[in-house]
C-alpha positions as CSV (number, residue, x, y, z in Angstrom):
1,X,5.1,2.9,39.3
2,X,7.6,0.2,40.7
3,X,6.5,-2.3,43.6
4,X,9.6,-3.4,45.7
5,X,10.1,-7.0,47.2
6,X,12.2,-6.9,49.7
7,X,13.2,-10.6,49.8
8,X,15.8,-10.0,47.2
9,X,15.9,-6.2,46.6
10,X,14.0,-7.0,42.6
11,X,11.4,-4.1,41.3
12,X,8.2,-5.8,40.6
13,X,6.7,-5.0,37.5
14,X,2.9,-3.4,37.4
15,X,1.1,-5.5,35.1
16,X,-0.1,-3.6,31.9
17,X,-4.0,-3.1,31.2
18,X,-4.8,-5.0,28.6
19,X,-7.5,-3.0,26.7
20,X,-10.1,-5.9,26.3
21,X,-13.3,-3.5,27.3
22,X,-11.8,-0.6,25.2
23,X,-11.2,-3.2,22.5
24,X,-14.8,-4.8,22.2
25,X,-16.2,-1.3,22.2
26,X,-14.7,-0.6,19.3
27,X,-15.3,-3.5,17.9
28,X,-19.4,-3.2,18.3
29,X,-19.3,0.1,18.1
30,X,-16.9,1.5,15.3
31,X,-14.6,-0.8,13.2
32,X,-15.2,-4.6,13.1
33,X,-11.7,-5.6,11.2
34,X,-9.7,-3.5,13.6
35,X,-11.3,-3.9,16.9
36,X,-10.8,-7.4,16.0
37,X,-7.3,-7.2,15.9
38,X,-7.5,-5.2,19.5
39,X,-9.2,-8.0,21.0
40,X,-6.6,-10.6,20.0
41,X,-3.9,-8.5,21.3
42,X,-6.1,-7.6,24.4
43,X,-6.4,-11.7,25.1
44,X,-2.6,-12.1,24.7
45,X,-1.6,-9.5,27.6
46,X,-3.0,-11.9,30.8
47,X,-1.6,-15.0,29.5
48,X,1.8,-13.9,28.8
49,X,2.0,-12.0,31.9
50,X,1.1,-14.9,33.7
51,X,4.1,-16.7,32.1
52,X,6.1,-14.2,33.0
53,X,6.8,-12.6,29.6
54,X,6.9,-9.3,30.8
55,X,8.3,-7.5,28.0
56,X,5.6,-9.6,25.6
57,X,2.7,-8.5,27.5
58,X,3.9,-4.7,27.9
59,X,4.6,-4.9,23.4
60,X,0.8,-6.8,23.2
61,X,-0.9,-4.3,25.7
62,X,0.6,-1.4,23.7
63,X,-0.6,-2.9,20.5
64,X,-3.7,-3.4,21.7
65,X,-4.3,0.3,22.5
66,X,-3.1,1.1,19.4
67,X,-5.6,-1.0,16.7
68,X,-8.2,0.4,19.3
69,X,-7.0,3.7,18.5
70,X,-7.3,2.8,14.8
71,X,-10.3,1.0,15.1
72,X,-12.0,4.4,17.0
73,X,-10.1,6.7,14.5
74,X,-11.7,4.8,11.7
75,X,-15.2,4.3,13.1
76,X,-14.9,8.4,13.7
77,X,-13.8,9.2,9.8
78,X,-16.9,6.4,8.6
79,X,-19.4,8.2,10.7
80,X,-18.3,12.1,9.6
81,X,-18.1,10.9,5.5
82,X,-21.4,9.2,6.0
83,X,-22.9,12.7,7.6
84,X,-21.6,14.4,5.2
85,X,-22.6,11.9,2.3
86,X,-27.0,12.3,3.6
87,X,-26.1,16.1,4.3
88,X,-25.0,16.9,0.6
89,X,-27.7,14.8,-0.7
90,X,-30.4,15.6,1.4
91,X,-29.7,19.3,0.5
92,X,-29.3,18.3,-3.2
93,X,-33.3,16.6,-3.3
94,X,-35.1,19.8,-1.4
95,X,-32.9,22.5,-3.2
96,X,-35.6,24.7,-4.7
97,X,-34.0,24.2,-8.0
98,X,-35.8,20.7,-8.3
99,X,-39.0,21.6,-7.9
100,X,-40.5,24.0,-10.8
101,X,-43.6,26.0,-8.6
């Protein structure tokens, strides 16, 4: 959506979100390297806004979303391998085969 000033007929930019809440999320909560990575492109949006490098800020916020993306994608893969890894075992130390009644 496009604000208007009327002063000088100019569409106003919206500024982007910067992804810093989404960011550290994924960094506690599924990828450290990656959500890293979010953060620091998170933390660049504001302060190039601010200094009016629109087109900056809009290229950091989006790759911001994207490591977080990443960083929640690869958190998500971890967690399913790892279920699957104490699944298979688990099933492979009770199997009734193991244990000779």
């Amino acid at each position: 959506m496009e604000y208007y000033d009327y002063s000088n007929n100019a569409p106003q930019r919206q500024k982007p979100n910067n992804y810093l809440v989404w960011a550290i999320l994924s960094t506690v909560l599924c990828c450290l390297p990656f959500g890293v990575v979010s953060i620091v492109y998170a933390t660049q949006v504001d302060n190039l806004w601010n200094s009016g490098k629109y087109d900056l800020a809009e290229n950091a916020a989006q790759k911001a979303k994207t490591w977080f993306f990443v960083a929640l994608g690869s958190g998500l893969v971890v967690g399913i391998l790892y279920m699957i890894y104490i699944i298979f075992f688990a099933t492979m130390l009770f199997s009734t085969e193991n244990f000779p009644y």
